[in-house]
MISEMI-454483 format. One line per 8 residues: number of its first residue (from 1); for each residue y, x, z of C-alpha. Coordinates in steps of 0.02 Angstrom, whole numbers. Each point is the difference from the previous one (the first is absolute). Last residue first. Layout:
<kenus>
NUM> Y:X:Z  ...
</kenus>
This chain:
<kenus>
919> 5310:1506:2559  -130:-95:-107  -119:42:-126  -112:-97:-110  -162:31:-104  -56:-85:-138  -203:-18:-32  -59:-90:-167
911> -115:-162:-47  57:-70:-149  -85:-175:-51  -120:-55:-118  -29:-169:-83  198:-28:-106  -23:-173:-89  6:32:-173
903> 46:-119:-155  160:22:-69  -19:196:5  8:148:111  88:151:-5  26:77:183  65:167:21  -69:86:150
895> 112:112:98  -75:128:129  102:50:146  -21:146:102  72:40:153  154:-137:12  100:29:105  67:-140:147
887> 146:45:110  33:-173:116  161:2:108  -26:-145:132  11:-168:-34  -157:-89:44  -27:99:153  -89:141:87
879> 60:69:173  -23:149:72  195:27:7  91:-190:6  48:-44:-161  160:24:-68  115:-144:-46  49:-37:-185
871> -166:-94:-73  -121:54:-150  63:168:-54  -49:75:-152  -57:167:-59  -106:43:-143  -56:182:-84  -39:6:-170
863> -146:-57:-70  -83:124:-135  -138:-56:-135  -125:76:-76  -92:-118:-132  -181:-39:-24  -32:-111:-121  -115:-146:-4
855> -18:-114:-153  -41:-200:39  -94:-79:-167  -50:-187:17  -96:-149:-94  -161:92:-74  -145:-130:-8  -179:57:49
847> -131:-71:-66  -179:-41:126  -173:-55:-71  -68:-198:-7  -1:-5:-164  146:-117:-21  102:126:102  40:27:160
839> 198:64:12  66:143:102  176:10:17  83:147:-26  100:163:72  41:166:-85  87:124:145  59:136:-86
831> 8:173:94  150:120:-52  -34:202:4  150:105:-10  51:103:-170  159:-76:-19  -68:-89:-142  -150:-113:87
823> -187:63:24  -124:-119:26  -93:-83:140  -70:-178:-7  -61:-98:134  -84:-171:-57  25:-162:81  -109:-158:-13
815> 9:-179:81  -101:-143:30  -155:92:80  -195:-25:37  -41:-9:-191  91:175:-48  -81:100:131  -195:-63:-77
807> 69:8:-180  25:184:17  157:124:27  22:170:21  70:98:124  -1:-153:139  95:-61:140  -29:-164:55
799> 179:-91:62  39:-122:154  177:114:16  67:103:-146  91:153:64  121:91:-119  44:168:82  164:58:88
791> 12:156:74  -56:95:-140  -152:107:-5  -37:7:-194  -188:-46:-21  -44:41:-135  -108:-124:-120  -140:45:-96
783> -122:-100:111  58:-153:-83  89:-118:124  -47:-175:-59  80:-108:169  -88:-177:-41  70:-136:93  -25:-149:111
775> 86:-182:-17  -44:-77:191  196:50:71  84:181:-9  1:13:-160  88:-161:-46  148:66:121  65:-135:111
767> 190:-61:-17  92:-27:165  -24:-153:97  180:-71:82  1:-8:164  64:-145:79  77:15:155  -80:-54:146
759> 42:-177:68  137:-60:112  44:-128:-166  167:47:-49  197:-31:63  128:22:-137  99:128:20  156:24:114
751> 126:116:-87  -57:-54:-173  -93:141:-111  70:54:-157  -139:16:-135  -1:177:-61  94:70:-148  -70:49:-134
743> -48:-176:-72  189:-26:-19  39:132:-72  -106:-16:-153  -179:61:-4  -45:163:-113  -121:-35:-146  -158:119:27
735> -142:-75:32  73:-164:-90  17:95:-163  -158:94:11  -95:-161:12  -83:-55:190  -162:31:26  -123:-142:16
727> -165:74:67  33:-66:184  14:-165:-44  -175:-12:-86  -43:82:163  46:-133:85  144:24:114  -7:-15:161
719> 61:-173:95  147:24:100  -36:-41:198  26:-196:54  -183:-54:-50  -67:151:88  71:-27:149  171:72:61
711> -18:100:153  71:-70:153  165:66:86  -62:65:203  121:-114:82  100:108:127  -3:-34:167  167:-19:82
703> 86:133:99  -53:65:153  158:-57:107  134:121:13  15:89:191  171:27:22  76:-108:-87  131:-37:-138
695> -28:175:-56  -194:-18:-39  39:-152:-73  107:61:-137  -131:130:-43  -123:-134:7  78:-90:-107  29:126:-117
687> -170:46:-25  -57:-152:-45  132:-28:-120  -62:178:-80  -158:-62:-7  29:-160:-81  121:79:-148  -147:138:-1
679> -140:-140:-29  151:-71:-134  4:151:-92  -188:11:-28  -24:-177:-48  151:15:-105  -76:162:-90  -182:-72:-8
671> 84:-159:-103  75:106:-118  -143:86:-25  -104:-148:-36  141:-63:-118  29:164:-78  -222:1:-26  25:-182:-64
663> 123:35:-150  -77:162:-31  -170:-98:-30  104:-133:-120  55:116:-100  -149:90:-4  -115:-134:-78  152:-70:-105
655> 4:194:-84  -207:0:2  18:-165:-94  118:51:-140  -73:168:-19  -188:-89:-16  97:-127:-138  94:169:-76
647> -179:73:19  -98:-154:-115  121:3:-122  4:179:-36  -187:2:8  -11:-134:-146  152:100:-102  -122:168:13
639> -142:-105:-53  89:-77:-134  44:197:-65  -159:64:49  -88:-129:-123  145:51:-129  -35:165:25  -189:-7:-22
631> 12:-118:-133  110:134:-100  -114:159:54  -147:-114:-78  88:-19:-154  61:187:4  -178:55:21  -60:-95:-146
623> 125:51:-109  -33:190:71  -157:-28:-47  -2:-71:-182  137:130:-18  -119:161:67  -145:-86:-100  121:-16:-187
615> 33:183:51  -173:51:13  -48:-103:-153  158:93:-87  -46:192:47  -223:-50:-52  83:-43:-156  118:163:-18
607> -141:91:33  -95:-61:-119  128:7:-138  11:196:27  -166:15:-14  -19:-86:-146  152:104:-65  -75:153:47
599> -167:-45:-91  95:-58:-121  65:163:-28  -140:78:24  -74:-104:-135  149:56:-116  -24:190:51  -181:3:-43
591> 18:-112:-164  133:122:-44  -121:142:58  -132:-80:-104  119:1:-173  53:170:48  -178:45:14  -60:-74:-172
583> 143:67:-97  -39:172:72  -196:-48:-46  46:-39:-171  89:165:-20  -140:80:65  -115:-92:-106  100:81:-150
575> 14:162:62  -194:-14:7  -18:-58:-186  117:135:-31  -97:131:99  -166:-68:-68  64:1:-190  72:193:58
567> -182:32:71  -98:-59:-152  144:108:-130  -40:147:125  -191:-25:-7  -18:-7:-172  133:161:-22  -113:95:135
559> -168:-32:-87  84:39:-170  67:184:99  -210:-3:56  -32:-12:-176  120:99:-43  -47:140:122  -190:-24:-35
551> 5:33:-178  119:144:38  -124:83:125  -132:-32:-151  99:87:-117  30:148:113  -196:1:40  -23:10:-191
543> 102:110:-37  -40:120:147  -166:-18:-57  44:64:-184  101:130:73  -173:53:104  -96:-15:-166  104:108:-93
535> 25:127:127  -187:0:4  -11:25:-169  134:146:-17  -105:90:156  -166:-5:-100  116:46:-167  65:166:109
527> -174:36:66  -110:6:-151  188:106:-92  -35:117:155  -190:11:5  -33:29:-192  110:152:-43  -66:139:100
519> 74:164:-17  17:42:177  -211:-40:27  -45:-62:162  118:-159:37  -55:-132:104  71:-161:-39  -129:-119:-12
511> 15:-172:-55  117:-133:113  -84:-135:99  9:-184:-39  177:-78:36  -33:-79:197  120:136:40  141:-57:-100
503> -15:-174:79  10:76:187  175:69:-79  46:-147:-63  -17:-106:171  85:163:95  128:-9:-118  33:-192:28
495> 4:20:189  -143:-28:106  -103:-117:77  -195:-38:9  -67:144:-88  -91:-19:-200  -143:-39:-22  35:-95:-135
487> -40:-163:73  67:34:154  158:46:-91  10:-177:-71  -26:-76:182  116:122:80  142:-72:-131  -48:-186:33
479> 40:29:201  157:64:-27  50:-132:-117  -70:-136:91  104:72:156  171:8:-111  -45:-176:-46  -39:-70:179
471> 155:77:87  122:-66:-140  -90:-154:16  179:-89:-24  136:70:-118  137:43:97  184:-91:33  -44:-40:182
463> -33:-176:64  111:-56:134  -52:-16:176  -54:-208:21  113:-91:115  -14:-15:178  -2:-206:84  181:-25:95
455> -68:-39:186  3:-187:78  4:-46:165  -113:-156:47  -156:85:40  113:87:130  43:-153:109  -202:-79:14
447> -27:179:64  133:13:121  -61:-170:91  -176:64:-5  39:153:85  106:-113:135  -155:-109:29  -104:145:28
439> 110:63:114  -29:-151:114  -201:-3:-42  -37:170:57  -97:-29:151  -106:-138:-83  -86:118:-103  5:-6:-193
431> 87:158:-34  95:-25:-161  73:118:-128  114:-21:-142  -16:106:-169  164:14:-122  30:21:-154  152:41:-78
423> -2:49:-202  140:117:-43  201:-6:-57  155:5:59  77:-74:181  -135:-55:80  -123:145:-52  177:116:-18
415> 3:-41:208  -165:93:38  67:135:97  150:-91:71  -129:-130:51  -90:114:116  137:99:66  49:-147:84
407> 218:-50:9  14:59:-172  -81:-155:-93  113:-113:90  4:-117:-166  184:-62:-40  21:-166:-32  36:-64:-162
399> -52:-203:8  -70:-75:-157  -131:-115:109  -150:65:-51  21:170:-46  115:52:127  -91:-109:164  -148:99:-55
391> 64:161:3  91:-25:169  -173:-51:52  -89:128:-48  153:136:70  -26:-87:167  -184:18:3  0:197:-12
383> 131:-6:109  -140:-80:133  -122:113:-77  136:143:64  27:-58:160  -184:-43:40  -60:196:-15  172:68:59
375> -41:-106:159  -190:43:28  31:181:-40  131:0:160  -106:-105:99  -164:135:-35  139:151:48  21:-106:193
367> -156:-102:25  -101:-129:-117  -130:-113:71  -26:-58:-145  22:-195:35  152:19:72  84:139:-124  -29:-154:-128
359> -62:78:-184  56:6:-176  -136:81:-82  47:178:-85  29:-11:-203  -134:77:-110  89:40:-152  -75:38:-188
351> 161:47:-87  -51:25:-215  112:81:-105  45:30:-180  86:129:-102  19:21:-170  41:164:-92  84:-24:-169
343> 170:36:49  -51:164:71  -59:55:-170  -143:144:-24  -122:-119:-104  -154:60:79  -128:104:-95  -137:-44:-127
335> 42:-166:-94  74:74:-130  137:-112:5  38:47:173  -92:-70:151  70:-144:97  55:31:199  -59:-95:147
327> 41:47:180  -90:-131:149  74:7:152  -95:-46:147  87:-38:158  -96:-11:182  108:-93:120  -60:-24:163
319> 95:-90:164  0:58:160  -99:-28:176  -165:-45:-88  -123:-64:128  -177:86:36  -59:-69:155  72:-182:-33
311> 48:-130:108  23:91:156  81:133:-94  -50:162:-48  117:112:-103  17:67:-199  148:98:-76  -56:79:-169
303> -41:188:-10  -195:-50:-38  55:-130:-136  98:178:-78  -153:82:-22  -93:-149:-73  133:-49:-118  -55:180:-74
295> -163:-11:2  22:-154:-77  102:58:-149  -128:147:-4  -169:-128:-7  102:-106:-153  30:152:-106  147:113:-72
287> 112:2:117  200:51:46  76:2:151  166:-78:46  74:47:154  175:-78:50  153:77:2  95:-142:-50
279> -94:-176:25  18:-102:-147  99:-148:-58  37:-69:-180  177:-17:-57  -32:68:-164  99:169:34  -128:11:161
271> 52:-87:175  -16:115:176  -111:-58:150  5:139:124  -148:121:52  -42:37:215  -50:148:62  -97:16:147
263> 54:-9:178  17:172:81  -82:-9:178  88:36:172  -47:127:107  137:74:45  96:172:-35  -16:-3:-191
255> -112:116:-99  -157:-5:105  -64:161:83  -162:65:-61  68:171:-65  -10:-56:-171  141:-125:40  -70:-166:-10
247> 51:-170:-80  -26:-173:101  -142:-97:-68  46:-161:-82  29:37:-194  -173:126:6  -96:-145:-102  135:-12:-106
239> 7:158:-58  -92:-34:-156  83:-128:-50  -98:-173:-65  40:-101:163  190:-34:-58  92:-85:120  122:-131:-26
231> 95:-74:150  7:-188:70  -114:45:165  -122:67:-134  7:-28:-173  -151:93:-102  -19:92:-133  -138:66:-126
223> 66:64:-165  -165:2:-166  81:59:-193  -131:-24:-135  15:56:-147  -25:-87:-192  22:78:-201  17:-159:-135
215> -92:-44:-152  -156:-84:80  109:-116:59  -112:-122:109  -70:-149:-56  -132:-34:131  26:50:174  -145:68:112
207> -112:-66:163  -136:102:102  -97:-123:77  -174:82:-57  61:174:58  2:-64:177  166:19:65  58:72:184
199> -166:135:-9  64:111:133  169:-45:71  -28:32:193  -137:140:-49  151:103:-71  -79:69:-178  -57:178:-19
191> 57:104:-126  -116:130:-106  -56:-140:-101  162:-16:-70  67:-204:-7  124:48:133  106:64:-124  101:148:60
183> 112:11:133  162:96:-66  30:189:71  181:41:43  56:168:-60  -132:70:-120  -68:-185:-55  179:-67:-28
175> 58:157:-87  -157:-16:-132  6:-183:-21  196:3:-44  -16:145:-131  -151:-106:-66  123:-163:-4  134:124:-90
167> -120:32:-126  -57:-162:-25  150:-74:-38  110:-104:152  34:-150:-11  156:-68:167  -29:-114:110  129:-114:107
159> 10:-69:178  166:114:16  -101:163:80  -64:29:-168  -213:-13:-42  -91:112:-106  -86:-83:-134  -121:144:-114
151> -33:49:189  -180:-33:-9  -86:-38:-176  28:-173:-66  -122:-130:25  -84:-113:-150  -136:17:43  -10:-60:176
143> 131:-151:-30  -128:-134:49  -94:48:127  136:109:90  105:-172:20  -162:-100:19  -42:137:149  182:-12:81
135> 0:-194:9  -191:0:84  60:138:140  174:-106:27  -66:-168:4  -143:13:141  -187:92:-29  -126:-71:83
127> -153:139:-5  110:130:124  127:-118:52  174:-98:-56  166:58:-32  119:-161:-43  -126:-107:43  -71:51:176
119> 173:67:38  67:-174:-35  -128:-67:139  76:-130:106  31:89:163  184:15:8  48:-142:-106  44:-26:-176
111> 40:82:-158  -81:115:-121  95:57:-152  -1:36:-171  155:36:-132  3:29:-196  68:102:-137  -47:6:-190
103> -20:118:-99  -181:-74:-69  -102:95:129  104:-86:125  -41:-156:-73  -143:8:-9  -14:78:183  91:-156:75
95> -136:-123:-100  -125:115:81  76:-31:167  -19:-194:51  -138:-92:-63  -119:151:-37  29:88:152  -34:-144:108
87> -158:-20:-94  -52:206:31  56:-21:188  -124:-150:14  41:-174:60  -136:-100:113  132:-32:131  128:-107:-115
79> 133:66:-131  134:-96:-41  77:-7:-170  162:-31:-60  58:-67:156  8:-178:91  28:-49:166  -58:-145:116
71> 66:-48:180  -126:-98:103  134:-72:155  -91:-36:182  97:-124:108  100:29:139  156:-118:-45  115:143:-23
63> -112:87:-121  -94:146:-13  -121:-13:139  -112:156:56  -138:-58:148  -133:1:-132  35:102:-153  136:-57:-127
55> -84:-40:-200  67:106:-132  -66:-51:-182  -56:111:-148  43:-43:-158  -57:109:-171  -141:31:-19  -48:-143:98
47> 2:-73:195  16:166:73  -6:-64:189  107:124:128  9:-33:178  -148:69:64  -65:-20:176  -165:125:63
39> 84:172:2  -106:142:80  -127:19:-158  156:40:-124  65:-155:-127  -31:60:-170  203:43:-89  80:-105:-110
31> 75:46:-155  154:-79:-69  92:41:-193  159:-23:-27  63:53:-171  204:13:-9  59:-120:-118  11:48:-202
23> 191:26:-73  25:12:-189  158:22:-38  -45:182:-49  96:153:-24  55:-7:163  150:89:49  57:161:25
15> 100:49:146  185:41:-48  18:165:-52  114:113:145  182:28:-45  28:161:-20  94:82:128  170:52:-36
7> 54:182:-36  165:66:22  96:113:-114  7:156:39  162:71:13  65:154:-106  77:130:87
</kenus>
């Protein structure tokens, strides 16, 4: 068995490129639309043919100081209000049908808003006919004679077409007719016109292109699409009208179970062998007049996807592509029948496309299938945008970005414009009203972009091998020939032998040849040299006319030879100026790529300038910042060895402060404890003299009276401390160093003390809180706060509550606390207590200085059970004293950590509720 061996794909061409390195800018061109009767405010000033300027309504701002901004843009033309569909036309599609004419391809479309009219100029109305109608009647206008019959070019399914002879294109006409009738012209009296595009073009503005090859065969090929919701649909089919209706059985029942309907068919976007795109499967119908090609753009326009809107009643939902490929093929050298070559066919094509308006589903009042439309509408002029600007950024800065042509089915069906050859034009729209001013300003934005992309200009189709006027000469021929025979009387056409023939019989009329006598000798031999003459003659005129035919051959052969040796000098002289023009181009395309280049460069150089003055102002500042930081720190740094100074001298003096108020409070309390023990020294003397008296007699005398002691005076009590005093707080060290042994242990006490004054004892003063004298506070309790039921609350005496503060609170107290719950770590809920001093200002208004921060947490606590005894005998039972068994627990106890600073003075005290149980 012998193994096949395996086949690899061929690799695929690359895509051709331009011929041509000469690249022309897309053509912009603006038209503005009349303002309606509703609208009052316009927007839009055309300032020249050229410029027109964009000026914000009233109540719009553009800028970020609120001031109006006049933007101006500039086109290739702009077209004002008074602008007529037959001007338009002039300006910007008959240079597009040249050139099409000429085998060359080109691009048209209408952009802008929903609303703005590219309907109006792409189609137009009965009497003011738009683009299309007037580019399809020069087409028709100016290759009418020189048509080929119908079917000589049948197209492939491959974007090609293929000659056919006439016999074969007769074949064709005859099956087409039997099985699938073709519409006729529409230029038959016997067909009526559609009223809606009666009388498009006046016969007066009827236009036609000069210099066209006379020596060549033409057809015209008309497909009508449109891209709906991002799909292709082709509104030339037949059954296309039927696409949504749900199928029937013929016994009235529909085909599937529900109801749904069967969406139409949609084409795909496939690329030819010269990488050219074309919709597979779609319709192309031949014509042979203007009025048929728009009868037939007319039946498609009617299949086409239109809705109201609240901004316009007839709005375009998809976008239209009518194509219109133009077929040339020369004659032969004859000049009489077409040159059956492939090679030799040239094809050319003109897209006329009337893009839908970008709209805002807002201001249309769009619902549900409308949205939908709406967004595939602005997603695919958005893309549409993106691939102009990738362009753009390509050509002029070098770059090699890829183009998203494939992400819109628009631009992947007119990417070999950008990416090959063709001539680019498009046609911006502008509504005038106020309403539209914001997506006006983006329209014009993408216009001023596009006129800067460039698109490689077509070349020239070469010129075919034949003798030119072929055509003409064969028809001067023809026509020269029925002259002559005019003149002789003879018919109008015929072969050579019918020409002799009709010669012969103009000979002058034989003699008789009645014979009534068998033996007669004169009639024969009369009628045999009659018959020998005009053989004679009619040789001799067949001599002559053959001479004559030769005559003309070589002088039409010398004709020929001129002609050649004229057109070879022309060639050469042309393949001369071709090679000067190569020379040329390269030369410009080096001076192109150079000034790019710089360009690039310059650009480059720019930015690195405007890099290095924002550098040089990031050092100049951070210099200057870092000087300032530097004074700042050093001022902080004397200010921070000024206010160590001044607190070691306020430590110092606050330490001597307390020292000596600890040294007087021991004194004072000394002095209370030897008053106190000597008053019980007394008593107990007292008492046990009259104890011993009591036994030395019966009845004891009432004992002495005792001298009620005197209270100290004023003079003799310790002073308070001043509340300069009271603010000195001893330093951590002192706090808490321990005292030796000897200041442990208490003062011994003689056996007989040293008698007093019989005066009270002096009591020493115990330290008043500041809160609860003449300062009063402010308690700020927002209303927030929870309240969390604990025993023990803060309670600030002499104090106006408030939830919020004001200068009237703050001027009638000294002192200000704020209550401030927040959640701790464990979870539980801790209250701050912020306190301050309130200050009057130079102003005569109320600060508040924060001095102190106390945090309360509740913590659960358990106190075990405690048992002491106070004295060793047992009390008597009902009776109560100092040192019986005590049993206290604790019910609830609430601990509140304290954290206060150098400069507080607690102003609240704990109010709670213990209770205590004895046996």
């Amino acid at each position: 068995m012998i193994r096949q061996a395996k086949c690899k794909t061929p690799r695929k061409p690359p895509p051709k490129k331009p011929s041509s390195n000469q690249k022309d800018p897309v053509g912009v061109y603006c038209r503005v639309r009349p303002l309606g009767l509703e609208d009052e405010e316009c927007c839009i000033e055309v300032i020249s043919s050229s410029t027109i300027q964009l000026h914000a309504p009233e109540g719009f701002k553009t800028n970020r100081n609120g001031e109006y901004k006049e933007t101006q843009y500039s086109f290739k033309k702009v077209f004002g209000l008074s602008i007529t569909q037959i001007e338009l036309f002039e300006h910007v599609a008959k240079p597009l049908v040249d050139d099409l004419i000429h085998g060359k391809n080109g691009l048209l479309f209408t952009y802008g808003v929903t609303g703005s009219g590219k309907t109006f100029t792409m189609t137009g109305s009965p009497g003011q006919g738009g683009l299309l109608p007037r580019s399809l009647d020069m087409i028709f206008n100016s290759i009418g004679p020189y048509q080929a019959k119908r079917y000589v070019f049948k197209t492939d399914e491959k974007n090609g077409l293929e000659v056919q002879n006439e016999v074969d294109a007769l074949l064709e006409r005859q099956r087409r007719e039997n099985n699938m009738p073709v519409p006729k012209s529409s230029s038959s009296s016997s067909r009526q016109k559609d009223p809606e595009i009666a009388d498009m073009i006046k016969s007066e503005e009827a236009y036609k292109t000069d210099a066209v090859d006379e020596d060549s065969s033409y057809t015209v090929f008309v497909s009508y699409i449109e891209i709906y919701n991002n799909y292709i649909y082709d509104l030339l089919e037949e059954n296309q009208e039927d696409a949504i209706k749900p199928k029937w059985h013929g016994g009235g029942t529909p085909v599937r179970q529900n109801t749904e309907f069967i969406p139409p068919q949609s084409k795909i976007l496939r690329e030819d062998q010269n990488h050219n795109m074309y919709v597979a499967g779609c319709m192309e119908v031949e014509v042979k007049s203007a009025e048929e090609a728009f009868q037939v753009f007319w039946r498609g326009q009617k299949k086409r996807k239109v809705a109201n809107t609240c901004l316009n009643r007839e709005s375009s939902r998809s976008h239209s592509v009518l194509i219109v490929k133009l077929a040339q093929a020369p004659l032969d050298a004859d000049g009489d029948n077409i040159l059956q070559d492939k090679n030799q066919v040239t094809v050319s094509q003109l897209c006329l496309v009337d893009l839908a308006g970008s709209e805002r589903t807002g201001r249309t009042g769009a619902e549900g299938t409308r949205v939908r439309e709406a967004g595939n509408i602005n997603q695919s002029l958005l893309n549409l945008r993106t691939c102009m600007e990738v362009l753009r950024e390509n050509q002029l800065f070098g770059t090699n970005r890829m183009v998203p042509y494939r992400d819109s089915k628009v631009t992947h069906l007119f990417k070999n414009y950008f990416d090959g050859e063709g001539k680019v034009r498009m046609v911006v729209h502008v509504n005038p009203k106020a309403d539209d001013y914001e997506e006006t300003l983006l329209v014009m934005r993408f216009a001023e972009m596009t006129q800067e992309v460039e698109v490689a200009r077509p070349v020239d189709r070469p010129i075919c091998g034949f003798t030119p006027g072929r055509r003409h000469r064969n028809q001067a021929f023809k026509e020269e020939l029925s002259r002559k025979l005019d003149e002789r009387g003879g018919p109008l056409g015929g072969d050579l032998t019918s020409v002799i023939n009709h010669l012969a019989h103009s000979l002058p009329p034989l003699p008789s040849c009645e014979l009534t006598d068998p033996h007669d000798d004169i009639t024969l031999p009369r009628l045999m040299e009659a018959l020998q003459n005009r053989h004679r003659v009619r040789q001799m005129m067949i001599d002559n006319y053959n001479e004559a035919a030769n005559r003309m051959k070589s002088m039409l052969q010398d004709l020929d030879n001129s002609q050649i040796s004229k057109d070879n000098f022309i060639h050469e002289q042309n393949g001369k100026l071709v090679e000067l023009d190569r020379i040329l181009q390269n030369s410009r395309a080096e001076i192109e790529r150079l000034e790019k280049k710089n360009k690039m460069q310059e650009h480059k150089i720019d930015i690195l300038q405007k890099t290095t003055k924002i550098y040089e102002g990031d050092k100049r500042s951070l210099q200057t910042e870092l000087e300032t930081r530097e004074q700042r720190l050093q001022r902080e740094q004397s200010e921070k060895r000024r206010m160590e100074q001044r607190l070691n001298g306020v430590v110092t003096d606050t330490q001597y402060k307390w020292e000596k108020e600890c040294d007087r409070r021991v004194n004072a309390m000394q002095l209370e404890m030897q008053n106190k023990l000597w008053v019980k020294d007394e008593k107990l003397k007292q008492l046990k003299a009259i104890v011993t008296d009591s036994k030395t007699s019966g009845r004891p005398d009432p004992p002495p009276r005792q001298t009620q002691p005197q209270r100290p005076s004023r003079e003799e009590l310790p002073q308070r401390p001043s509340r300069e005093d009271r603010l000195q707080i001893p330093s951590r060290e002192e706090r808490f160093q321990r005292p030796s042994r000897e200041e442990r242990l208490p003062a011994k006490r003689s056996a007989s003390p040293s008698p007093v004054p019989t005066t009270t004892p002096v009591r020493a003063l115990h330290r008043r809180s500041r809160s609860a004298g003449g300062e009063k506070w402010v308690d700020h309790k927002p209303s927030s706060s929870v309240d969390l039921g604990t025993v023990l609350q803060p309670v600030i005496p002499n104090a106006i509550q408030v939830s919020t503060p004001s200068e009237k609170a703050l001027s009638k107290c000294d002192r200000y606390v704020l209550t401030h719950q927040e959640v701790a770590s464990d979870g539980e809920i801790q209250t701050q207590l912020i306190k301050g001093e309130v200050i009057k200002t130079r102003g005569g208004g109320q600060s508040v200085q924060f001095t102190d921060i106390e945090t309360l947490r509740q913590e659960l606590t358990t106190v075990p059970r405690l048992k002491r005894k106070s004295s060793e005998g047992a009390p008597a039972r009902g009776e109560q004293t100092d040192g019986s068994w005590t049993d206290v627990e604790t019910r609830c106890s609430v601990a509140l950590e304290m954290r206060a600073g150098s400069n507080m003075g607690p102003g609240y005290t704990h109010q709670g509720i213990t209770k205590r149980r004895k046996p």
